[in-house]
C-alpha positions as CSV (number, residue, x, y, z in Angstrom):
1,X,0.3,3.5,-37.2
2,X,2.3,5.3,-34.2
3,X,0.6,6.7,-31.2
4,X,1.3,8.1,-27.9
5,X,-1.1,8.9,-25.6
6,X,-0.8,10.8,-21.7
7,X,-3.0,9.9,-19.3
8,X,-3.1,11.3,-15.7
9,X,-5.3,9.9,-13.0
10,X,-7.5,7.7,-15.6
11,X,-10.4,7.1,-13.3
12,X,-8.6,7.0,-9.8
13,X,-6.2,4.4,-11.6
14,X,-3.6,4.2,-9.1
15,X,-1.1,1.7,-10.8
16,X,1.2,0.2,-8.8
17,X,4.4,-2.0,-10.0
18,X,3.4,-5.7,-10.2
19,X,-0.3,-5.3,-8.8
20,X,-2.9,-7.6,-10.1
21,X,-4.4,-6.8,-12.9
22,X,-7.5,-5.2,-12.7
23,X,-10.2,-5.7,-15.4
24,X,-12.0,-2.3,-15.0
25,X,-8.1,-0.3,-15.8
26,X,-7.6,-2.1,-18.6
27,X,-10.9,-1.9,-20.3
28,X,-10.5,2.1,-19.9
29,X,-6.9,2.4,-21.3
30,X,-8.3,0.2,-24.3
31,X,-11.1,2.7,-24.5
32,X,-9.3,5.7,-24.2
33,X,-6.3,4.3,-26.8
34,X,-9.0,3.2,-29.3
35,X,-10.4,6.7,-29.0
36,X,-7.2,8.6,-29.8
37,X,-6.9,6.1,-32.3
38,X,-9.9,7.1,-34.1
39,X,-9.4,10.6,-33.3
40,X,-5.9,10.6,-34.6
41,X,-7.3,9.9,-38.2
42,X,-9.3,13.2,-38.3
43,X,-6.3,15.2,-36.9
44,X,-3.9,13.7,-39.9
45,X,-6.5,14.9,-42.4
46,X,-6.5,18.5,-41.1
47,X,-2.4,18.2,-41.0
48,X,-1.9,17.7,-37.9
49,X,-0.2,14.8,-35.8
50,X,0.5,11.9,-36.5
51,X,0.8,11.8,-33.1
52,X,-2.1,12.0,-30.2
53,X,-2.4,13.2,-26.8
54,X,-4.8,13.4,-23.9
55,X,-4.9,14.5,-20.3
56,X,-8.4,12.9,-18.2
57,X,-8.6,14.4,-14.5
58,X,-9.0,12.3,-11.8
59,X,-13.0,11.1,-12.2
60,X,-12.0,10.0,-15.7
61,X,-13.2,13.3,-17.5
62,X,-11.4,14.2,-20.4
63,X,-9.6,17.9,-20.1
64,X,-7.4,18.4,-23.5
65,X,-7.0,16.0,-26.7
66,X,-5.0,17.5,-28.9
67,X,-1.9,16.4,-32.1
68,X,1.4,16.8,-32.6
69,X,1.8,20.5,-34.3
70,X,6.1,20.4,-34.9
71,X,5.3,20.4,-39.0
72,X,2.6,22.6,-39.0
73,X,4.1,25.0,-36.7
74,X,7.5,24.7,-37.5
75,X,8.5,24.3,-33.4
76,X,10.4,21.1,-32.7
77,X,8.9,21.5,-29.1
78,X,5.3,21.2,-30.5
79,X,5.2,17.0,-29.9
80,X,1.6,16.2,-28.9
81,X,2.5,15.9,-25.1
82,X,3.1,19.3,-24.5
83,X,0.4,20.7,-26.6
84,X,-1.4,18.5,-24.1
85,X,0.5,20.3,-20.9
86,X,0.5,23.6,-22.7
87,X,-4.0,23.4,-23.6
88,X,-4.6,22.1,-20.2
């Protein structure tokens, strides 16, 4: 099973290069990956994806989850990232 997911500003989670790890970051990427994960399933069975994406705004809040469309729409632009940039 692929996926790709697009997070910006999970929960304040300013991530800097070889900075401890921090227990609270790591628990909401798992959570957030698992999610798309099980959300992913659903989108395959209505044709879309296989492919997940999601943008959260700075408190964490989810704004857009949505598949890959290239297949169902034909559009080789249509990768789940920038249905992501285009719904938010």
């Amino acid at each position: 099973m692929i996926l790709t997911a697009s997070f910006a500003n999970i929960a304040n989670a300013k991530v800097i290069s070889n900075e401890k790890i921090d227990k609270i970051k790591v628990e909401t990427a798992s959570k957030i990956i698992t999610d798309l994960q099980k959300d992913m399933q659903s989108f395959t069975k209505n044709g879309s994806g296989p492919f997940v994406a999601a943008i959260y705004d700075n408190k964490g809040n989810l704004v857009v989850k949505v598949a890959n469309s290239v297949v169902n729409e034909q559009c080789s632009n249509n990768h789940a990232e920038m249905n992501a940039i285009k719904a938010a």
